[in-house]
BALOBA-1460 file (C-alpha; in Angstrom, 3 decimals):
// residues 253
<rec num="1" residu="x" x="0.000" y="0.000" z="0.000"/>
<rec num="2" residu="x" x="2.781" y="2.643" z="0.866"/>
<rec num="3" residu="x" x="4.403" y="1.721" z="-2.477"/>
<rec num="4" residu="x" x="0.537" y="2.370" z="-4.575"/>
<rec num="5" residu="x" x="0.616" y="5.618" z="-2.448"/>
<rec num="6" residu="x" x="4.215" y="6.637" z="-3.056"/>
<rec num="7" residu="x" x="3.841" y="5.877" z="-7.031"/>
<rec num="8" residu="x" x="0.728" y="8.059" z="-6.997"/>
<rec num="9" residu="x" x="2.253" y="10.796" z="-4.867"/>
<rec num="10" residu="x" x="4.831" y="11.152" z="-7.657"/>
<rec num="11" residu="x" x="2.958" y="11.560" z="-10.274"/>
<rec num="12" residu="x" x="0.447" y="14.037" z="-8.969"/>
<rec num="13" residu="x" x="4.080" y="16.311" z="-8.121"/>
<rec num="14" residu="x" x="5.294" y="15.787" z="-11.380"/>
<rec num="15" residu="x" x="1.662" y="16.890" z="-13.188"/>
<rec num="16" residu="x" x="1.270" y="19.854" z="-11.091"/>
<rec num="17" residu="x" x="3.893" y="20.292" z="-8.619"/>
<rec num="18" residu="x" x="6.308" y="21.731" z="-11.187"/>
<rec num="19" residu="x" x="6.224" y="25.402" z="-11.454"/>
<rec num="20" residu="x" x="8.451" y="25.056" z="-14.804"/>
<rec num="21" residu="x" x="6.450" y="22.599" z="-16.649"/>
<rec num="22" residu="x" x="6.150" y="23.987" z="-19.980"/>
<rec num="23" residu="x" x="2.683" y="24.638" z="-21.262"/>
<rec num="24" residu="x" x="1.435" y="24.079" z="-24.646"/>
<rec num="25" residu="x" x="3.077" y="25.821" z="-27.791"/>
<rec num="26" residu="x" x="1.866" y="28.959" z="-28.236"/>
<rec num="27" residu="x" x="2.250" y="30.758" z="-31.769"/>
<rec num="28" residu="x" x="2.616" y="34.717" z="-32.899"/>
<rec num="29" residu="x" x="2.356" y="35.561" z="-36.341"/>
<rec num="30" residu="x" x="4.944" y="39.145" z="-36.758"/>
<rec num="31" residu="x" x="3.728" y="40.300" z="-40.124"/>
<rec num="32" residu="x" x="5.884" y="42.820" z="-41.436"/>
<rec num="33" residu="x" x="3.746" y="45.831" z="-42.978"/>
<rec num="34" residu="x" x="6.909" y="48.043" z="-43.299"/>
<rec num="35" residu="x" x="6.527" y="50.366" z="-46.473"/>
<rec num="36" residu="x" x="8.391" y="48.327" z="-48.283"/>
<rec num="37" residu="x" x="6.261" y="45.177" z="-48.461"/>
<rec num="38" residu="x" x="4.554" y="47.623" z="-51.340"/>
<rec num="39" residu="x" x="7.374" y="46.709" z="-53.679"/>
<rec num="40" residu="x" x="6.367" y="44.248" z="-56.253"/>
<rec num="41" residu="x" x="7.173" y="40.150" z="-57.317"/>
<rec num="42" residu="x" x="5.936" y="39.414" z="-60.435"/>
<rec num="43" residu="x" x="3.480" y="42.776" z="-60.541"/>
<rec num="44" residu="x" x="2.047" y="41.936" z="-57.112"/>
<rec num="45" residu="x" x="2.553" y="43.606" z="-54.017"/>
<rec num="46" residu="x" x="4.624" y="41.733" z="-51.683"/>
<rec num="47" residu="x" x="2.241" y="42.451" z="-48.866"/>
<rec num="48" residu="x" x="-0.936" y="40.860" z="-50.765"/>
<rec num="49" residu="x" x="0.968" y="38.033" z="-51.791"/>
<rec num="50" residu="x" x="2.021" y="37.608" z="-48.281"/>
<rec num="51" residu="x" x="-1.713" y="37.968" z="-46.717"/>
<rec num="52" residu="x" x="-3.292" y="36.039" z="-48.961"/>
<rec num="53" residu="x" x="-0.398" y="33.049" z="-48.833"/>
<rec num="54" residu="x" x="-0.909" y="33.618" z="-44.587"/>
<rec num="55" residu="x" x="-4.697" y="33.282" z="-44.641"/>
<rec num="56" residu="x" x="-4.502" y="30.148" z="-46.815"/>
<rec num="57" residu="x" x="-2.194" y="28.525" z="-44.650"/>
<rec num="58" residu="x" x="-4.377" y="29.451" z="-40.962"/>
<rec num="59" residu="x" x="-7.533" y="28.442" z="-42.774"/>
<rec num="60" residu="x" x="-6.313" y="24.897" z="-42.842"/>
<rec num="61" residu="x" x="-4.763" y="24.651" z="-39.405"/>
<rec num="62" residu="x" x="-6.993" y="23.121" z="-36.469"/>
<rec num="63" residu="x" x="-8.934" y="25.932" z="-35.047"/>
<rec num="64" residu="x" x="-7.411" y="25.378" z="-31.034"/>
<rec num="65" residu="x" x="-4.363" y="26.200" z="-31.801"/>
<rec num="66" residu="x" x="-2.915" y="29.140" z="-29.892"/>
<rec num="67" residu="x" x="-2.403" y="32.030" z="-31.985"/>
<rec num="68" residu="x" x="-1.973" y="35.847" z="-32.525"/>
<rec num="69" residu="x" x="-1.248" y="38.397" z="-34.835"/>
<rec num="70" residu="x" x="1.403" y="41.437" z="-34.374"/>
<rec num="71" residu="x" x="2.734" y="43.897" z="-36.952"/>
<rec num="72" residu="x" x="5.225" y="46.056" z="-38.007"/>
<rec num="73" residu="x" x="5.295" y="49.684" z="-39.358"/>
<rec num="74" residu="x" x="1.464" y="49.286" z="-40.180"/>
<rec num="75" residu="x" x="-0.373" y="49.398" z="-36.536"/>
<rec num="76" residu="x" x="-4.592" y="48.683" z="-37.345"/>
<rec num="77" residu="x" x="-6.454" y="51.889" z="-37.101"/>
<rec num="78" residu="x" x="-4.495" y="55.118" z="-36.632"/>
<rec num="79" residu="x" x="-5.415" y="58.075" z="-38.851"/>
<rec num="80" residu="x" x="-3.536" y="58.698" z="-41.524"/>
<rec num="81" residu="x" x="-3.276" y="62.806" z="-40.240"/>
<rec num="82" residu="x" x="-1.681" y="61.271" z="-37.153"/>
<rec num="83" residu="x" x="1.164" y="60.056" z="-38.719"/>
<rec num="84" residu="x" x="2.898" y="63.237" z="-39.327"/>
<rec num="85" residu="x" x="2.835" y="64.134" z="-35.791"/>
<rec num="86" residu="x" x="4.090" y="61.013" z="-34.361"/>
<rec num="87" residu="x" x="7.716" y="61.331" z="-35.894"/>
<rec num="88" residu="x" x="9.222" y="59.724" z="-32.491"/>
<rec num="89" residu="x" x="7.177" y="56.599" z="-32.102"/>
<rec num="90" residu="x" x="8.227" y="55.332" z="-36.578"/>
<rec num="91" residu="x" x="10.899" y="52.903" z="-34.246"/>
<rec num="92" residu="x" x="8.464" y="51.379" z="-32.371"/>
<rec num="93" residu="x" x="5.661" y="50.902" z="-34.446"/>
<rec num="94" residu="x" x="4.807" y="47.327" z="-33.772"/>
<rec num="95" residu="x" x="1.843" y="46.259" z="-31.678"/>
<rec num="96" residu="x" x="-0.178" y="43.655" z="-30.894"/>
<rec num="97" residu="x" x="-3.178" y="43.453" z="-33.045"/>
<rec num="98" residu="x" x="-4.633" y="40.120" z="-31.784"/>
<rec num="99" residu="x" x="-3.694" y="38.501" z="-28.478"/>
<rec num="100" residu="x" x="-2.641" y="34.978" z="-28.442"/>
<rec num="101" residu="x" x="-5.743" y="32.385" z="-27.757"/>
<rec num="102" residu="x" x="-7.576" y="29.388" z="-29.123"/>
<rec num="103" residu="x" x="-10.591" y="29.700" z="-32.311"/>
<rec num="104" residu="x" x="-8.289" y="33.412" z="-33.303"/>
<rec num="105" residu="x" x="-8.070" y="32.451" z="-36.482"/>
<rec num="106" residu="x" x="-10.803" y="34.020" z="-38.614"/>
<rec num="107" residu="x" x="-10.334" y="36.887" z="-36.609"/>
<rec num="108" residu="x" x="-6.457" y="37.195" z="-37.674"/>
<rec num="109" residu="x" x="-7.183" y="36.356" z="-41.112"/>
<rec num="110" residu="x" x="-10.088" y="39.599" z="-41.001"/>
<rec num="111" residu="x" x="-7.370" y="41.319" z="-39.509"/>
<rec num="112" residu="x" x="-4.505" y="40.411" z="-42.563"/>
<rec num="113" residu="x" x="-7.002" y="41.783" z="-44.729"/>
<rec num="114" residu="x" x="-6.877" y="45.574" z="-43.528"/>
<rec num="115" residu="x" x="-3.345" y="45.713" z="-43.733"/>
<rec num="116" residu="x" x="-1.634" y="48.181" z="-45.869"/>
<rec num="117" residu="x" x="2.211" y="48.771" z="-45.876"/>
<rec num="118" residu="x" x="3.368" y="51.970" z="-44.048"/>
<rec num="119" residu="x" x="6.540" y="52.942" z="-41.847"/>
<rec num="120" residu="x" x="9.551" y="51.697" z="-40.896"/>
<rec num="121" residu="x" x="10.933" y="48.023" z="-40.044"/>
<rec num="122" residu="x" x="11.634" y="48.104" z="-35.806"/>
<rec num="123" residu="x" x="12.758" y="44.396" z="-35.799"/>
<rec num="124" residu="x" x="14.291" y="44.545" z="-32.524"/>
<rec num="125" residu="x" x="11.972" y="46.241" z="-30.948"/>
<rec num="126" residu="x" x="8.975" y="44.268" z="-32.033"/>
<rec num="127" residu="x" x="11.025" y="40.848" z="-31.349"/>
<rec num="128" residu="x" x="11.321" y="42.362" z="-27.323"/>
<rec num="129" residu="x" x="7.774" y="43.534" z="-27.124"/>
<rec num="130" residu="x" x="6.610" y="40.375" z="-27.997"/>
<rec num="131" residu="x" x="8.772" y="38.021" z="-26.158"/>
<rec num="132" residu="x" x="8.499" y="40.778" z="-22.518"/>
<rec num="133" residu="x" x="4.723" y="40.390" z="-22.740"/>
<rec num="134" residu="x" x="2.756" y="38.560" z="-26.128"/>
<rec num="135" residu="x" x="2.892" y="35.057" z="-24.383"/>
<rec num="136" residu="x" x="2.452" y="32.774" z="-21.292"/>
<rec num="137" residu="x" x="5.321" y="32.636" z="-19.000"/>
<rec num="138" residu="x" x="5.439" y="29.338" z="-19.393"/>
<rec num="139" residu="x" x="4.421" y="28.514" z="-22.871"/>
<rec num="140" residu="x" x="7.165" y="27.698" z="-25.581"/>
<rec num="141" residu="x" x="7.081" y="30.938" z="-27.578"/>
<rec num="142" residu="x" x="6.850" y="30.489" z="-31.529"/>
<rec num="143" residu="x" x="7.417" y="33.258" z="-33.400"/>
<rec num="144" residu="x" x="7.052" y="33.139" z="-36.730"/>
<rec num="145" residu="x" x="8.227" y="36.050" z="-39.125"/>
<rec num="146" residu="x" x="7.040" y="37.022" z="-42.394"/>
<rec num="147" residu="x" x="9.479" y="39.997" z="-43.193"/>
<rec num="148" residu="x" x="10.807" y="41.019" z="-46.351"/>
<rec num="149" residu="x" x="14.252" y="42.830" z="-45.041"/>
<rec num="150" residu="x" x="15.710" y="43.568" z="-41.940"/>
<rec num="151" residu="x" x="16.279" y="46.427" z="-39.121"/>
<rec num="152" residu="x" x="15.938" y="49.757" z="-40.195"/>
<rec num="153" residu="x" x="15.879" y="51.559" z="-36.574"/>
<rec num="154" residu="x" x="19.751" y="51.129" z="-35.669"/>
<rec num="155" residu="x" x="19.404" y="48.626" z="-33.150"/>
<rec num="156" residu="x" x="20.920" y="44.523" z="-34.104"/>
<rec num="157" residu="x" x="18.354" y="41.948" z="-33.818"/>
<rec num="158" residu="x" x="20.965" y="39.616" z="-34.081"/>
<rec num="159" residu="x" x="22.681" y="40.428" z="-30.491"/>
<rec num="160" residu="x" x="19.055" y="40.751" z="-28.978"/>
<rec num="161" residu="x" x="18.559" y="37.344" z="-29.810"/>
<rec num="162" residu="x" x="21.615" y="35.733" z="-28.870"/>
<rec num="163" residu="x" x="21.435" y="37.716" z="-25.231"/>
<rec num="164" residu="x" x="18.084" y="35.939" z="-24.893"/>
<rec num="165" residu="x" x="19.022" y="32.537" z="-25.906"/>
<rec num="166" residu="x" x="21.920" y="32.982" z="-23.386"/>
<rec num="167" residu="x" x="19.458" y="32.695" z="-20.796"/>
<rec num="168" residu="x" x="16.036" y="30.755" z="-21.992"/>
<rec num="169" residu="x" x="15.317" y="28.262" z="-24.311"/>
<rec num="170" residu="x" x="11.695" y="28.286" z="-24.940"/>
<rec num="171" residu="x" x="12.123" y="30.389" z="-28.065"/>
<rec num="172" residu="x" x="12.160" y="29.547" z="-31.348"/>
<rec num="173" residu="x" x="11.750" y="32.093" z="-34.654"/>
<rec num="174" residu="x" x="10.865" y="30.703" z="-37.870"/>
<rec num="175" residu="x" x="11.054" y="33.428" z="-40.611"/>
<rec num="176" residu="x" x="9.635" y="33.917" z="-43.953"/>
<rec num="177" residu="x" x="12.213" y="36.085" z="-46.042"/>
<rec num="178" residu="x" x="10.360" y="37.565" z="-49.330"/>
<rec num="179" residu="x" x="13.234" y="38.771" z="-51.507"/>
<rec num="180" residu="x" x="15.780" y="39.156" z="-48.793"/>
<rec num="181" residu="x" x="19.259" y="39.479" z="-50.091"/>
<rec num="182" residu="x" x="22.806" y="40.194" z="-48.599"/>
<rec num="183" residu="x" x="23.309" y="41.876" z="-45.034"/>
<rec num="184" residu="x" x="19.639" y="41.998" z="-44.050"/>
<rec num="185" residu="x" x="19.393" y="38.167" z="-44.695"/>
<rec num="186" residu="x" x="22.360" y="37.190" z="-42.818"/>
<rec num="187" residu="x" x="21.051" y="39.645" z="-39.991"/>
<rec num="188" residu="x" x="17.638" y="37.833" z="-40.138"/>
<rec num="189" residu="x" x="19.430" y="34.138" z="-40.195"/>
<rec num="190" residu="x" x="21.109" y="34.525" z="-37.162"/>
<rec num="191" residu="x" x="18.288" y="35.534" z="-35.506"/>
<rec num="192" residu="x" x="16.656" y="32.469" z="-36.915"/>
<rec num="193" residu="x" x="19.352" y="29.821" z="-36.065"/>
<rec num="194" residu="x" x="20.214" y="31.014" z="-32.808"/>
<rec num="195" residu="x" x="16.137" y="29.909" z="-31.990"/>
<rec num="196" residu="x" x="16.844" y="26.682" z="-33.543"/>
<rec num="197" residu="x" x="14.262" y="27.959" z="-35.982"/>
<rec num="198" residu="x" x="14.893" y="28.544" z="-40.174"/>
<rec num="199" residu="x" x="14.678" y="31.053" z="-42.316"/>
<rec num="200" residu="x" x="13.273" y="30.152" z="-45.146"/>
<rec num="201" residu="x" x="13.697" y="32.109" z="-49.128"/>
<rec num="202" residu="x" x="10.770" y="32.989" z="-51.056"/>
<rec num="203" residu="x" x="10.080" y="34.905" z="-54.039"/>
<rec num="204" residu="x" x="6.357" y="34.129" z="-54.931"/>
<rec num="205" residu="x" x="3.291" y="33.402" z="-53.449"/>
<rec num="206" residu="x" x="3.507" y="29.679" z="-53.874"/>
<rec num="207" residu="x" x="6.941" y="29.843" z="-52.011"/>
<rec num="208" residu="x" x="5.283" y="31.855" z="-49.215"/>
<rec num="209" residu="x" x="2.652" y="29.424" z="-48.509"/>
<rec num="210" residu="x" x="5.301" y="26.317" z="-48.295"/>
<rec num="211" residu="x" x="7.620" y="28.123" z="-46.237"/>
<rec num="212" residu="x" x="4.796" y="29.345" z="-43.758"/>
<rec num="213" residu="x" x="2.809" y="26.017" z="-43.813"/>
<rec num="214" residu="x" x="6.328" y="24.095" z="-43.056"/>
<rec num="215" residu="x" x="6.540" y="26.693" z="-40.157"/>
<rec num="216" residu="x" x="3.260" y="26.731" z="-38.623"/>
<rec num="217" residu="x" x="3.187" y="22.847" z="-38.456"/>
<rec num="218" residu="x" x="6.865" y="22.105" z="-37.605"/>
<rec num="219" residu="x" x="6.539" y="21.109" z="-33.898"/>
<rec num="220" residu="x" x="8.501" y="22.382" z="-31.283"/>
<rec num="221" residu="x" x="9.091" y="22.690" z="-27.526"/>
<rec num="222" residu="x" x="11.489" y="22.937" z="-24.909"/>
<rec num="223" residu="x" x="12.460" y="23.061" z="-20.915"/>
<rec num="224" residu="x" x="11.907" y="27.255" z="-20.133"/>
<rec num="225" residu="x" x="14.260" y="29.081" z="-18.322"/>
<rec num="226" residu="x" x="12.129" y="32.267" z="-17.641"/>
<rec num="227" residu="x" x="13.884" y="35.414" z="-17.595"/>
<rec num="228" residu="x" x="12.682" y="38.348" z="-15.815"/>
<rec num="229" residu="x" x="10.241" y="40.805" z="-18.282"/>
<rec num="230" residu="x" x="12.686" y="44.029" z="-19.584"/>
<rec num="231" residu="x" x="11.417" y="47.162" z="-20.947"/>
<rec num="232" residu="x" x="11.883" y="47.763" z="-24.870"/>
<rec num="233" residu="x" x="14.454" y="50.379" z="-25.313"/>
<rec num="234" residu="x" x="13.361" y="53.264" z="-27.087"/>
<rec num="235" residu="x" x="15.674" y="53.201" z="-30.760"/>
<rec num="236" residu="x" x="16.912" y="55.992" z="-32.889"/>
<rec num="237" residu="x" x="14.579" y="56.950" z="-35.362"/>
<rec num="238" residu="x" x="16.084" y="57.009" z="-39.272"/>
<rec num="239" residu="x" x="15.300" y="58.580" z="-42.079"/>
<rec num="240" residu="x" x="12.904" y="56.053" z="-43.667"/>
<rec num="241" residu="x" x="9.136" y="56.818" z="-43.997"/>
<rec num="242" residu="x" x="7.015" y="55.862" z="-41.339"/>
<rec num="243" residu="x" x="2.947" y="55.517" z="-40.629"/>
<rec num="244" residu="x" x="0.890" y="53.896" z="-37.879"/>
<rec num="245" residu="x" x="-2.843" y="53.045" z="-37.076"/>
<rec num="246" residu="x" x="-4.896" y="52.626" z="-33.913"/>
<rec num="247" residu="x" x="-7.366" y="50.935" z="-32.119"/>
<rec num="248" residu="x" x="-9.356" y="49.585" z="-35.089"/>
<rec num="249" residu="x" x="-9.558" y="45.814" z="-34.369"/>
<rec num="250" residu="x" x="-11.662" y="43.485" z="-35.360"/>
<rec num="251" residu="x" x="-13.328" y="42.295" z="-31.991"/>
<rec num="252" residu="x" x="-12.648" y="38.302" z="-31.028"/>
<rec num="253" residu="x" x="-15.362" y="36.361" z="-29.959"/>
């Protein structure tokens, strides 16, 4: 009898004893709707391409899946009047648009659809923002990046990442590069491969879908090693055009 109870004892501390048990994956879609996701591939804007490639892919997945939606440059909702008066926040315009949580999809997907290329390309910042305060403590925190170039606020996304994979491993960063070439796409594979994640070429729509879907489904976890929530740093803003939006969300059920 005291071995029954000892067995059972020892798995009820292992289920929920643990304060470090990892929970589910949870997943964050970081579109990038930078002003230059207007240039074209093959007479298409990158950033329609891109949504419609990201909406096919999330209308197949299972609907539980944790997921949410943050962007870059483009922030859902602001007047366009505003933007010429908000010169100081062009490096940190990313925000969340859709917290992470189960049956998001449609909602993300009605989301993709408003987008429309404008400002700069904070990577760093948006990569901090989201890993200080987009997920569970003690989920394994999938980010996955659909960017076509790299920082344009100063800062290196590159050192970011490897300070925080110096001290957790319940990251991982999968990233979609449309058209990247040279510096920004070794920038954007080390942030990739020091995740354990890939960064994966594409040039067309087709290429976008494959490299998402193989993203979205490729499973991962790990043991966390939480690290204590820092603020984002405020970057230097540059000289590159920049627009934001506000507040206009589409609401989740």
């Amino acid at each position: 009898m005291r071995k029954l109870f000892f067995i059972f004892l020892c798995i009820f501390l292992f289920a929920f004893g643990n304060e470090n048990a990892i929970a589910d994956t949870e997943t964050l879609v970081i579109f990038d709707a930078s002003v230059s996701m207007l240039g074209n591939i093959n007479g298409q804007p990158k950033y329609v391409i891109a949504v419609e490639a990201a909406k096919k892919v999330l209308g197949s997945m299972d609907a539980n899946m944790p997921v949410g939606l943050r962007t870059i440059g483009f922030s859902v909702g602001e007047s366009i009047l505003d933007v010429f008066s908000n010169n100081s926040d062009f490096c940190q315009a990313s925000r969340l648009v859709l917290p992470i949580k189960k049956n998001n999809i449609r909602n993300i997907n009605l989301n993709l659809d408003m987008i429309f290329p404008l400002g700069t390309t904070p990577l760093t910042y948006a990569l901090q923002s989201a890993l200080d305060s987009d997920f569970n403590s003690n989920a394994f925190k999938h980010i996955i990046l659909i960017t076509d170039g790299g920082e344009s606020c100063g800062e290196d996304p590159c050192a970011y990442i490897k300070e925080v994979t110096g001290k957790r491993k319940d990251v991982r960063i999968d990233i979609i590069a449309i058209g990247v070439k040279g510096g920004d796409f070794n920038q954007l594979k080390c942030v990739a491969q020091n995740t354990n994640g890939e960064i994966i070429s594409a040039e067309n729509q087709h290429e976008i879908e494959k490299g998402f879907s193989r993203a979205i489904n490729n499973p991962v976890s790990a043991k966390p090693s939480p690290i204590a929530p820092e603020q984002p740093k405020k970057p230097v803003y540059s000289d590159d055009d920049g627009v934001s939006y506000k507040n206009f969300l589409i609401p989740s059920n």
